[in-house]
Structure formats: C-alpha cells, structure tokens
TORKOL-424028 format. One record per residue (C-alpha): residue number from 1; residue in one letter; x, z, y. Coordinates in nm, 4 decimals, decimal comma. Last residue first. Example, Ala and Ser with C-alpha at 12.3 -4.5 7.8 and 13.67 -1.06 7.14 Angstrom:
2
(2 s (1,3670 0,7140 -0,1060))
(1 a (1,2300 0,7800 -0,4500))
This chain:
113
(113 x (-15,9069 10,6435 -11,3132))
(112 x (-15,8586 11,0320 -11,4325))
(111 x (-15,8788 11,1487 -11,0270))
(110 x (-16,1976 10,9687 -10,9633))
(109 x (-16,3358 11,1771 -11,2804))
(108 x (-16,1835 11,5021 -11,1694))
(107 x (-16,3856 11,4671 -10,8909))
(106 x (-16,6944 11,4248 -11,0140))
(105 x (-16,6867 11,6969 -11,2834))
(104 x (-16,5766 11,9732 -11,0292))
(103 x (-16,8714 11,8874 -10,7913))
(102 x (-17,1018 11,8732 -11,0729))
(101 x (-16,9506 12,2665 -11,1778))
(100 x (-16,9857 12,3570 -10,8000))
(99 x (-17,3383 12,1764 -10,7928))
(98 x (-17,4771 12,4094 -11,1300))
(97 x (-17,2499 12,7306 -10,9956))
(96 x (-17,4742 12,7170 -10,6307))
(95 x (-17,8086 12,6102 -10,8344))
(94 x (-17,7234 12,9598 -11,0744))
(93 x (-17,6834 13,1697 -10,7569))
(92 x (-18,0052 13,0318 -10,5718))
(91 x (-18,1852 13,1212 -10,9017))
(90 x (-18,0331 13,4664 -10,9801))
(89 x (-18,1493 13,5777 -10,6067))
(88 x (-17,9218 13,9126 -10,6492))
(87 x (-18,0639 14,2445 -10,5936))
(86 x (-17,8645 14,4666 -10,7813))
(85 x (-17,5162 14,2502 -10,7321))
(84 x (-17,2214 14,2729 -10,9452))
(83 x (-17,2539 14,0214 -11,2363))
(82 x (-17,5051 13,7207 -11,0597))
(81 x (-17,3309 13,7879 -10,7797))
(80 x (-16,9522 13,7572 -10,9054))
(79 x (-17,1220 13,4464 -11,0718))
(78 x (-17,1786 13,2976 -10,7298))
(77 x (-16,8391 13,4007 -10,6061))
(76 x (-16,6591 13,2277 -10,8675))
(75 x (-16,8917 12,8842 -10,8274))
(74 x (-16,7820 12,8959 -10,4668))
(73 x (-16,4343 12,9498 -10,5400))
(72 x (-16,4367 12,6551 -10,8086))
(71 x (-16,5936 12,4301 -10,5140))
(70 x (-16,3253 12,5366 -10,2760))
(69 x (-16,0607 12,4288 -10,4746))
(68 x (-16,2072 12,0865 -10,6097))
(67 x (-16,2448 11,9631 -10,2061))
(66 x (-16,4034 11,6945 -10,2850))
(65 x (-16,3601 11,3684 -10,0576))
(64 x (-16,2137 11,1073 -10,3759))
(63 x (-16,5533 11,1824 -10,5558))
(62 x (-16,7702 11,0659 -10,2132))
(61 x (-16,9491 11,3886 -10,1047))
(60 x (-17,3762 11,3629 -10,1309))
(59 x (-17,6185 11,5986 -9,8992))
(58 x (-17,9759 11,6788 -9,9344))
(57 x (-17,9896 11,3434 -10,0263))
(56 x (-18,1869 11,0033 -9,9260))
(55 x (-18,0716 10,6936 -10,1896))
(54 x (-18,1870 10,3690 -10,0472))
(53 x (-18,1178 10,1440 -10,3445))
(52 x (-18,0758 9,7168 -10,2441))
(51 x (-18,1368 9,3307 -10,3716))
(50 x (-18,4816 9,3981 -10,6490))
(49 x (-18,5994 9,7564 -10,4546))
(48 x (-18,4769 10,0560 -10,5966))
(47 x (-18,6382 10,3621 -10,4263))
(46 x (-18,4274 10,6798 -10,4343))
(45 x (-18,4576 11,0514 -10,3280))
(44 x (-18,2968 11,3839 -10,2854))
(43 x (-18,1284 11,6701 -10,4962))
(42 x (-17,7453 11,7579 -10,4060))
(41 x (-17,5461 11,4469 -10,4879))
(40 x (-17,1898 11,3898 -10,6000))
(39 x (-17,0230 11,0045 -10,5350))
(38 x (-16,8653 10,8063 -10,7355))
(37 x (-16,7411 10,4813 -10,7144))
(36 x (-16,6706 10,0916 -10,7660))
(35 x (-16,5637 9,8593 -10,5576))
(34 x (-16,5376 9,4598 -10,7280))
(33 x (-16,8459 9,3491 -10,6165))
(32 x (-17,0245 9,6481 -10,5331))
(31 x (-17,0697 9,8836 -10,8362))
(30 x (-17,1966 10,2571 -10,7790))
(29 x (-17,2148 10,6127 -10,9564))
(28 x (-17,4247 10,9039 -10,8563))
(27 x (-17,3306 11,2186 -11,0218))
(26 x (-17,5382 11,4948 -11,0436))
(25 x (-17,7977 11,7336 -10,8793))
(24 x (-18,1413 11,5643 -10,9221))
(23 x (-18,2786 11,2353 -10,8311))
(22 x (-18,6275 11,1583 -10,6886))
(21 x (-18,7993 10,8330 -10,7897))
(20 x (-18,9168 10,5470 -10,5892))
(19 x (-18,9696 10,1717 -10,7689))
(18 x (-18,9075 9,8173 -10,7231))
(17 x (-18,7941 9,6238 -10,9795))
(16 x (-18,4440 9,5152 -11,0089))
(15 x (-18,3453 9,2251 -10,8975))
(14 x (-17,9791 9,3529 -10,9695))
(13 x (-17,8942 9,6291 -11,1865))
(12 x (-18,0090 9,9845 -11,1344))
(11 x (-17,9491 10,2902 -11,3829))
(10 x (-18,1320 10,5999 -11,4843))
(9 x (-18,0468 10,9683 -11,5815))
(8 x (-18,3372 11,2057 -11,6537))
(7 x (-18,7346 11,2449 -11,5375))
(6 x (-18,5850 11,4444 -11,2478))
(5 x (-18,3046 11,1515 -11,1974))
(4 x (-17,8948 11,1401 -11,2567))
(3 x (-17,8071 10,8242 -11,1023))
(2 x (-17,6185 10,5150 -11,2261))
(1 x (-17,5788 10,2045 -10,9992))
C-alpha cells in the first residue's frame, strides 16, 4: 500500500511495523495478491500493524467509481468563487479544487491501465 501522509507519502509492505499516522488528500494505492487499486481519499487516518492497514477517511471513492465530470464542475465552480465572490471562504474553495484535481488524477490513472 501507498498513501499520501501529513508528514508526506509512505508505503506498507508486509510485517510491517506498527504505527498510526494521519493521511492527507491523495491517492491511496493497494496490492492484494494479484488485485491491485486505487482509491481517492479525503483526509483521515491509518495504523499499519505487521498483517493489516485500517485506513479511517472522511470519505475515499474507488478510481474506477469517479464520476470525472462532476469533479471538474466542482473544481469550476470553486474557482468561479474564488474570482467572483466578495466574501468568499478562499480556504474551503482551494480544499474543494485540491480533491477535484486528486479526484481527476485518480481516475484517469485506472483508466490509463
């Protein structure tokens, strides 16, 4: 497994040792056996222990699952606020373009395999 963490990307192999870290917005990408994958993740959690992760997310979308449309209308409308708007929360509006754009990225990576 490959994760995007606060500290920076990290990756788990097994027997591992244990250890808890949070995780950032990003891609999360897993081997099991012979499946592999991606998923996106919206900030959360992980502790590695040597046979299994627990990841805990805000939220997380398998790559095949995105809907790539809708994400590059969300990160539109988020930088028609950050143009247009007076009183815009510039902070909320650059995390919505920041997990559009991951969004994009992970999908289009299940879709070049």
């Amino acid at each position: 497994m490959i994760a995007s963490g606060s500290e920076g990307e990290f990756g788990v192999l097994p027997n591992h040792i244990p250890f808890l870290t949070t995780i950032k917005i990003g891609m999360l990408t897993y081997k099991k056996g012979s499946e592999t994958g991606n998923f996106f993740v919206n900030w959360g959690y992980a502790e590695v222990g040597p046979d299994k992760v627990i990841i805990l997310a805000d939220s997380a979308e398998k790559s095949e699952h995105i809907d790539v449309e809708r994400a590059r209308q969300a990160m539109k409308r988020a930088e028609e606020r950050i143009k247009h708007e007076q009183e815009v929360d510039e902070a909320r509006a650059t995390a919505a373009i920041e997990r559009a754009m991951m969004r994009i990225q992970v999908a289009e990576k299940h879709r070049a395999r």
